[in-house]
C-alpha positions as a Markdown table, in Angstrom:
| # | Residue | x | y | z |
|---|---|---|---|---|
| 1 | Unk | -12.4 | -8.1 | 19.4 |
| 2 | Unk | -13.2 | -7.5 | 15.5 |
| 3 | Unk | -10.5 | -8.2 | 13.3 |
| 4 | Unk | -10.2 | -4.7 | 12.1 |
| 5 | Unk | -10.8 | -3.2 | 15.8 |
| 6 | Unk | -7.6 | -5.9 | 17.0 |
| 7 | Unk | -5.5 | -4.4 | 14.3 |
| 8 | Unk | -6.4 | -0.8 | 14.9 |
| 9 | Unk | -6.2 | -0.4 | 18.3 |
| 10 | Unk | -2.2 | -0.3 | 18.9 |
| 11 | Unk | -2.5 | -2.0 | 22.8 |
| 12 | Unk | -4.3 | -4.8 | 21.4 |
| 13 | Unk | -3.3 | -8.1 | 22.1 |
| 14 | Unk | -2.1 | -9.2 | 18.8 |
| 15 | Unk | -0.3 | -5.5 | 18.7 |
| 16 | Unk | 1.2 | -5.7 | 22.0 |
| 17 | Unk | 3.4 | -9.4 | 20.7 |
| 18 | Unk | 6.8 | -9.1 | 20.3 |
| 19 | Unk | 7.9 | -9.7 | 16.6 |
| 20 | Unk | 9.1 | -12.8 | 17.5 |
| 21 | Unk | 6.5 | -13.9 | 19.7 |
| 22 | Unk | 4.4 | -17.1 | 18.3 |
| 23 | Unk | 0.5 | -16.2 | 18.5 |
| 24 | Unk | -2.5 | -18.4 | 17.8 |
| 25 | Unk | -5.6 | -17.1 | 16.2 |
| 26 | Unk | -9.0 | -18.9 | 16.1 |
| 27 | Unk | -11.4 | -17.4 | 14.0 |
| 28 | Unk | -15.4 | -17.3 | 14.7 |
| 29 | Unk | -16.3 | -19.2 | 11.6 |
| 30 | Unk | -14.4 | -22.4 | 13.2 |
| 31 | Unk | -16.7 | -24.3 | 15.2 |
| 32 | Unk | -14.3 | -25.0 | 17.6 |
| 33 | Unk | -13.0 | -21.9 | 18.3 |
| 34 | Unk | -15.4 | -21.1 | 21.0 |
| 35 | Unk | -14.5 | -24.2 | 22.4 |
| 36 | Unk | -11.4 | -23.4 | 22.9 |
| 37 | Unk | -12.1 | -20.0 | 24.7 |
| 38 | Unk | -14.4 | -21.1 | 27.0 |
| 39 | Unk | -11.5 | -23.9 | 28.0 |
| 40 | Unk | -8.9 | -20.9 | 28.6 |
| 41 | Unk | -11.5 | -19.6 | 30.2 |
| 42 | Unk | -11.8 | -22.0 | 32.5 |
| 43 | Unk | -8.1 | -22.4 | 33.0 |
| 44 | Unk | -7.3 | -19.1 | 33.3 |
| 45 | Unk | -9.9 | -18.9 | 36.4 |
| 46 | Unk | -9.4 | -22.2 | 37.8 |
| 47 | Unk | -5.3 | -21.1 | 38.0 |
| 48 | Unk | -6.3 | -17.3 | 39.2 |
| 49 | Unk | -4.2 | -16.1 | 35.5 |
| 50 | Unk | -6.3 | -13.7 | 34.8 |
| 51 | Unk | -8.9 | -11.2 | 36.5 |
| 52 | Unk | -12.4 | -12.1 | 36.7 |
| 53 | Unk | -13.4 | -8.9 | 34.0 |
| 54 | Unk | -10.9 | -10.8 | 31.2 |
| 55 | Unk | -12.5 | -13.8 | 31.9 |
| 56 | Unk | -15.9 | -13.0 | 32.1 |
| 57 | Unk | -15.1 | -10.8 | 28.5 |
| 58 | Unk | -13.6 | -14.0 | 26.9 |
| 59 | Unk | -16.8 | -16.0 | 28.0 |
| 60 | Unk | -18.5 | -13.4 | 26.5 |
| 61 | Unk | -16.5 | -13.4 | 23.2 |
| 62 | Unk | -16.9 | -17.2 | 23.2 |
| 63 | Unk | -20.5 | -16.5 | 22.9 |
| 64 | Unk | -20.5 | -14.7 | 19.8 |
| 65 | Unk | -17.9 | -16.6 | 18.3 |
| 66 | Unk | -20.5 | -19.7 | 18.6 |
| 67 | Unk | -22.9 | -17.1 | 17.0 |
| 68 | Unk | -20.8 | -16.1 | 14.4 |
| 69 | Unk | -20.0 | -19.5 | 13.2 |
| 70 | Unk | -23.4 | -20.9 | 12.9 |
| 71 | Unk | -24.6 | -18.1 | 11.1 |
| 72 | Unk | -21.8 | -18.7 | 8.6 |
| 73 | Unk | -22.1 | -22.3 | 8.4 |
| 74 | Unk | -26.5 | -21.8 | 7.4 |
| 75 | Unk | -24.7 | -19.3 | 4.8 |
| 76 | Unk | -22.1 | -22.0 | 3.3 |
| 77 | Unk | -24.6 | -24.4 | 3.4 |
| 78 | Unk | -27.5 | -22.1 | 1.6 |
| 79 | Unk | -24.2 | -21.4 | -1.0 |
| 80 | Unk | -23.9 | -25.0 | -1.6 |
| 81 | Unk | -27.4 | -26.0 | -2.1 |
């Protein structure tokens, strides 16, 4: 989910925390971060967590995170040269 759709859409997942419940963000310029969602991914469907449609959406999130951060890492890189 877009950072501004996550924060405007009150069932969210970020929304739905309890104030005292620790969170983790990864953001989609960090290379890693798709990474990581395809390995929760994984988890989550290798342990039968999660529904197949959440993990098929996270996969799918993963994806354009991977986008996301190569196209900002040719923009940093065209900023520093």
């Amino acid at each position: 989910m877009l950072k501004r759709e996550e924060l405007a859409t009150p069932t969210s997942c970020i929304n739905k925390a309890a104030p005292d419940e620790p969170v983790f963000v990864l953001r989609g310029k960090d290379l890693c971060s798709a990474y990581a969602v395809r390995q929760w991914a994984n988890v989550a469907e290798q342990g039968g967590h999660h529904g197949p449609e959440k993990i098929a959406h996270a996969r799918a999130w993963a994806d354009e995170m991977e986008a996301y951060a190569h196209r900002a890492a040719i923009a940093a890189a065209g900023a520093t040269a």
